[in-house]
Every structure is written in structure tokens, then in C-alpha cells.
C-alpha positions as CSV (number, residue, x, y, z in Angstrom):
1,X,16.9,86.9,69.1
2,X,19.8,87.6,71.5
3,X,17.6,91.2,72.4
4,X,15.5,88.4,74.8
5,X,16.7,86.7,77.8
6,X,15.0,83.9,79.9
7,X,14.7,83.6,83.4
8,X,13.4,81.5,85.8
9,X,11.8,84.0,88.6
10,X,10.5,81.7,91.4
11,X,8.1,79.5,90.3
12,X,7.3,81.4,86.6
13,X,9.5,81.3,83.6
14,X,9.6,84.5,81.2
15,X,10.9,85.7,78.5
16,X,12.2,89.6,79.2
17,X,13.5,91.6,76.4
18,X,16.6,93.8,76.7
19,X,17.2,96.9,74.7
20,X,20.2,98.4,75.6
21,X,20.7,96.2,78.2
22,X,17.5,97.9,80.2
23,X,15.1,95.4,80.2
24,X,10.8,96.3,78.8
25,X,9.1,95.6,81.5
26,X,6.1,95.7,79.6
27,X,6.6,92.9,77.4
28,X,7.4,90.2,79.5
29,X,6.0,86.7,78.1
30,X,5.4,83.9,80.8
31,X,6.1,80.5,79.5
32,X,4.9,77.2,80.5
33,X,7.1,74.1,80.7
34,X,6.7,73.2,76.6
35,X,7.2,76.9,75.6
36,X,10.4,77.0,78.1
37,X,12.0,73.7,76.5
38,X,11.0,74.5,73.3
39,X,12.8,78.0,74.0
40,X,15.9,76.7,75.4
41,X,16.2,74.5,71.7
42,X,16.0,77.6,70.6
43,X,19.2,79.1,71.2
44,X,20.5,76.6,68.3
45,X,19.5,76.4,65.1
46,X,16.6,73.9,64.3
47,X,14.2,73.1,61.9
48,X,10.5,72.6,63.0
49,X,10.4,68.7,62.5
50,X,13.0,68.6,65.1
51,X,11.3,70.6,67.4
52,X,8.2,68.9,67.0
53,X,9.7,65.4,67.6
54,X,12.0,67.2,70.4
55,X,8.4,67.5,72.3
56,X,7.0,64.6,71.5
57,X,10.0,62.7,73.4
58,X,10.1,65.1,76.2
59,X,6.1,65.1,76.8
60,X,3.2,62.9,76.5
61,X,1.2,64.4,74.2
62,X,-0.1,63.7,70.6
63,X,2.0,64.0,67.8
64,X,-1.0,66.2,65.1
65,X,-1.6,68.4,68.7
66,X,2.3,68.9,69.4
67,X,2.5,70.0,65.4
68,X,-0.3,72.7,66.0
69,X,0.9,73.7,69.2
70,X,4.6,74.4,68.2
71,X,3.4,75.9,64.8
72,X,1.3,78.1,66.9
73,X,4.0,79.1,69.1
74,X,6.4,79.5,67.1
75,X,4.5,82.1,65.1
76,X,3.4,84.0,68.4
77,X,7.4,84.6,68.8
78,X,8.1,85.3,65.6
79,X,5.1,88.5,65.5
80,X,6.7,90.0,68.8
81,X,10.4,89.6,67.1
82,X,11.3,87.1,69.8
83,X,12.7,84.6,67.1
84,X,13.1,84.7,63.3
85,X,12.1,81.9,60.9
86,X,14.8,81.0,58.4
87,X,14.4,79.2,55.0
């Protein structure tokens, strides 16, 4: 959703959204360093098997865990309007 930018404020990266170019202060999302790379894939589209196997060769981590996690996030942004799931 272009209404959301991400920034890197000293050590913490967030997700901020814009209306109107004023930003809601009181929705800003803190990201770790999976959420921010799987944010910055993001900004084209991609399918969820990419993404998963996107992690899984950025990060050591298990591939059924990586599937849950990304699932899981990927659902948190959609409920907030962050991103939007395509068919």
C-alpha cells in the first residue's frame, strides 16, 4: 500500500502510514530484520512461495517455521491495510 512508508530511524525500522501526506503517529509498526526484508520484497509483486523461499536464503531458519512466520505476517499487514493479497 503506497499510503505506508518505511524508514529506518536509528537503530529501529518502522512502518509509518501517510494519509495526506501527514503521517499517523499512532500506528507506527516496528519491524525486525525478516519483517523489513520481507517488506522491501514487498514493493513488487510476489507470490508467497517466493517470499517464503526468499527468507529461507537470506536467514537460517527452518523452512515449516519460515512458512508460518511469513503466513502470519503477512496476514498481520493485510488486517491493518498495510498490504493487499491478490489472487
Amino acid at each position: 500500500n503506497p499510503d505506508y512508508i518505511f524508514r529506518k530511524i536509528v537503530d529501529e525500522l518502522v512502518l509509518v502510514p501517510i494519509h495526506k501526506d501527514v503521517a499517523d503517529m499512532d500506528s507506527i509498526y516496528s519491524l525486525n530484520d525478516v519483517g523489513a526484508f520481507i517488506w522491501e520484497l514487498l514493493s513488487k509483486p510476489i507470490n508467497v512461495e517466493e517470499l517464503n523461499q526468499a527468507v529461507l536464503n537470506e536467514f537460517d531458519a527452518k523452512a515449516d517455521q519460515v512458512n508460518e512466520d511469513v503466513e502470519n505476517f503477512i496476514s498481520e499487514l493485510s488486517e491493518f491495510g498495510a498490504v493487499v493479497r491478490s489472487e
